[in-house]
C-alpha positions in Angstrom: -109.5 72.9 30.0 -111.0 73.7 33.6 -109.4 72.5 36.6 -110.1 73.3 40.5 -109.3 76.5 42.0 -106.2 75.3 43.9 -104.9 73.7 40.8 -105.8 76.9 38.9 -104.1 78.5 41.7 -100.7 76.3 41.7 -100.4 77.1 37.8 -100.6 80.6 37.9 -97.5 80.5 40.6 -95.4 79.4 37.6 -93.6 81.0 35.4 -92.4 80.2 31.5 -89.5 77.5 31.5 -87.9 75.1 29.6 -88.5 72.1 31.8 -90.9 71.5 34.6 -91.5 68.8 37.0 -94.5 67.5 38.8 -94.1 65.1 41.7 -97.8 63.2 42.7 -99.4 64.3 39.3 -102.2 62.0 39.5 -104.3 63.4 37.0 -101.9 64.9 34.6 -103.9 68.7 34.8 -101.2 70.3 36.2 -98.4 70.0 33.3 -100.9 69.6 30.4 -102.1 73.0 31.8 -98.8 74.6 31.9 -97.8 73.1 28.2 -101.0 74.0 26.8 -100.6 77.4 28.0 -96.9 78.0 26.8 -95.9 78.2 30.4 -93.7 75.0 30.5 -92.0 73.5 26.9 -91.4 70.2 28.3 -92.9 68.4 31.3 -92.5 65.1 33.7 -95.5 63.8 35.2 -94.3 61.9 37.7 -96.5 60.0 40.3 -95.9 56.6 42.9 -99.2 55.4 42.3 -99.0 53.8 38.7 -102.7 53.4 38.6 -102.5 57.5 38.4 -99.9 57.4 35.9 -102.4 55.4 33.6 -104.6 57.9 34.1 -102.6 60.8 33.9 -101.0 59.4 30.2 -104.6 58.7 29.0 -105.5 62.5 29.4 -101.6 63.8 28.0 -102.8 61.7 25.1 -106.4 62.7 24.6 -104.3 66.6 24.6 -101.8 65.1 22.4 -99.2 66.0 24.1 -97.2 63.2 24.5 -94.3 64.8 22.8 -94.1 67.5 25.5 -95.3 65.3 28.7 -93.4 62.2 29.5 -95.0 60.3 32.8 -92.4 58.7 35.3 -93.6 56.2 38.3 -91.5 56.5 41.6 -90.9 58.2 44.8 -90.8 61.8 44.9 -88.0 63.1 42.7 -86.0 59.5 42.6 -87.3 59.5 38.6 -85.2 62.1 37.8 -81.6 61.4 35.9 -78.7 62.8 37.1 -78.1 64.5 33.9 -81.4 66.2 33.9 -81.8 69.8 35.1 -86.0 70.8 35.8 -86.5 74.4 36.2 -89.5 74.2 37.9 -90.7 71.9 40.5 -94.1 71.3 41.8 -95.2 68.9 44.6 -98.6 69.6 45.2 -101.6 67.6 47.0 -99.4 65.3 50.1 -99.0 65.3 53.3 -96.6 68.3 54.9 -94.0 65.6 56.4 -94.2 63.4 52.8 -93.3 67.1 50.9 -90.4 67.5 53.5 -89.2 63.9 53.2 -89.1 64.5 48.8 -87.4 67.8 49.5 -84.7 66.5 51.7 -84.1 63.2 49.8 -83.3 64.7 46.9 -81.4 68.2 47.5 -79.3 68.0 44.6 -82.2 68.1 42.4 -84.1 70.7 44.5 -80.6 73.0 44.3 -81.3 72.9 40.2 -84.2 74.2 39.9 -85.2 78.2 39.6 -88.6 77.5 41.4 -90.1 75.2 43.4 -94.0 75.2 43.9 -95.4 73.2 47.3 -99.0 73.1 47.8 -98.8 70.8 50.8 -102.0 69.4 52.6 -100.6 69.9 56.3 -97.7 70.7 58.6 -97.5 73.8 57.1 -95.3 75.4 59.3 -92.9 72.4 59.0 -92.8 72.7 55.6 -92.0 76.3 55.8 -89.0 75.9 58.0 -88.1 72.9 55.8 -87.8 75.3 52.8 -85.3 78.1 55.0 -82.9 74.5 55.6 -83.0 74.0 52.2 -81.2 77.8 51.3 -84.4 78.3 49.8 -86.6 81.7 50.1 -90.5 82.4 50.2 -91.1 84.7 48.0 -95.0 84.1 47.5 -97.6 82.7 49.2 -101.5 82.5 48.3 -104.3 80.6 50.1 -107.4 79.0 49.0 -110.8 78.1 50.2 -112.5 75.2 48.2 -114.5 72.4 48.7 -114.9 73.0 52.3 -110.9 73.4 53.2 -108.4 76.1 53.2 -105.0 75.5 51.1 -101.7 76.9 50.9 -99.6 77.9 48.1 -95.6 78.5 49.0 -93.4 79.7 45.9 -89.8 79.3 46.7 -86.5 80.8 44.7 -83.0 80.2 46.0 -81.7 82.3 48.3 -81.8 83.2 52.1 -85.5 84.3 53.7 -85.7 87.7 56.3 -85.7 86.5 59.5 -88.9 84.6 60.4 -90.2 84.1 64.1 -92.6 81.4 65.3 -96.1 83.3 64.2 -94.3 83.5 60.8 -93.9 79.9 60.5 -97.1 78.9 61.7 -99.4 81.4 60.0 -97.0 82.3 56.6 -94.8 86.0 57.1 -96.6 86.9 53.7 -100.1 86.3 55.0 -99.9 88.2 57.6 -97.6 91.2 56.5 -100.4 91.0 53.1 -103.6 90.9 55.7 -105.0 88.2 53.6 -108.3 87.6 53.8 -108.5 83.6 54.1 -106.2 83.6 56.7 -108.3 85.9 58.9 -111.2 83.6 58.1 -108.9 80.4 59.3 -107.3 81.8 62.4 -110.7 82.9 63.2 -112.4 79.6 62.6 -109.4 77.5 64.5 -109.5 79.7 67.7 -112.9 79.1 68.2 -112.0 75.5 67.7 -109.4 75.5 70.1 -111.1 77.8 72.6 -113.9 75.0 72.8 -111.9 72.1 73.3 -110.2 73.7 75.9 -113.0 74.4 77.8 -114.2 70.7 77.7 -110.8 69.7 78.9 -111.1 72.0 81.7 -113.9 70.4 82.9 -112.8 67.2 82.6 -109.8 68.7 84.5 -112.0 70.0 87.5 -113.4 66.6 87.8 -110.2 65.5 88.5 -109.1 63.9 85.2 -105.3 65.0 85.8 -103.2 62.0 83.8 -100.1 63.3 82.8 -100.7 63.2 79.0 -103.6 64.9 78.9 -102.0 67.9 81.0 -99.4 68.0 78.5 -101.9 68.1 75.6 -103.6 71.0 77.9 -101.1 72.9 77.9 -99.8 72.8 74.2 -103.1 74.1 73.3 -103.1 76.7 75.4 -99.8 77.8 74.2 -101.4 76.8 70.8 -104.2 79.3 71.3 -101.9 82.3 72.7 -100.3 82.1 68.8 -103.5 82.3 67.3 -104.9 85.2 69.2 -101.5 86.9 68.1 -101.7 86.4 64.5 -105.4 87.6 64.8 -103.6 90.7 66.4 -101.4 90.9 64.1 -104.2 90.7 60.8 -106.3 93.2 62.8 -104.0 96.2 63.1 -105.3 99.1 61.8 
């Protein structure tokens, strides 16, 4: 079975369990994977959309696995019983604030589970001090490059996190204590980003363009780029 490098990447941040959950399946790759591999013995596909469900139980039967993989449509975690205990939970592939919003609606089932796998698409940092409110710890974090984008991987366990501080949460603690190389390449490529859109503001600004919203947006980028040329300083320390 071949799959994209992220999803390649989310599967090998699980471990064997008994029962595993995945929230937004769309496609089904993820579990039938995992069950293929001996990873997971049992698995919920679970997805809002039930247009992906079809497809995702038209490829769990062309696996036959439809005796390991049983699909669910709803929101987030909602499909899960009360009397049901996943050991492992992926969401993977949303929006940062959607993965915060499953995470927090549904703490009991979060509080079950050994290990929870997030791939979300934005708000990183968001979701990272989502996870520390949850009394869950990082304890793994990989990124990828693929199709043009850079993703995140964040592996969480129960338990309380070291101390983070604001570069932690924005560019991962792991990341940067690890030096990884992807990250370099992304603060890189946003600072340049940011560096250049300041300088057409400022221009804008010394033709007199003063409104009080843009100022503000002015200076959260600056503030925005100080952060970045400290995690470059931080990834660059001999």
């Amino acid at each position: 079975m071949i799959i994209s490098q992220r999803l390649k990447t989310i599967t090998e941040c699980a471990v064997k369990c008994e029962f595993l959950v995945d929230v937004g399946t769309d496609h089904a790759y993820i579990p039938i994977f995992l069950v293929k591999n001996k990873i997971a013995k049992k698995a919920v596909a679970c997805d809002i959309s039930e247009g992906s469900v079809f497809k995702a139980e038209k490829n769990i039967r062309s696996y036959h696995y439809s005796d390991f993989i049983e699909t669910r449509v709803g929101d987030g975690l909602s499909v899960i019983k009360k009397d049901e205990c996943p050991d492992q939970i992926i969401i993977a592939g949303m929006g940062g604030m959607l993965t915060i919003d499953i995470l927090n609606n549904d703490k009991e089932i979060i509080s079950r589970a050994e290990r929870i796998i997030l791939q979300p698409q934005r708000n990183i940092d968001k979701v990272r001090r989502a996870v520390h409110n949850l009394d869950l710890k990082i304890i793994d974090e990989k990124m990828i490059f693929e199709t043009g984008k850079y993703y995140n991987v964040i592996v969480c366990e129960k338990g309380r996190d070291f101390a983070y501080n604001e570069k932690d949460y924005i560019f991962g603690k792991i990341l940067l204590e690890r030096g990884d190389e992807l990250l370099k390449s992304q603060i890189h490529f946003e600072t340049l980003k940011i560096i250049n859109i300041l300088k057409s503001m400022e221009e804008k600004i010394s033709k007199g363009k003063r409104d009080e919203a843009f100022i503000k947006r002015y200076e959260e980028l600056k503030l925005k780029r100080e952060l970045y040329i400290q995690g470059r300083n931080v990834l660059h320390k001999e």
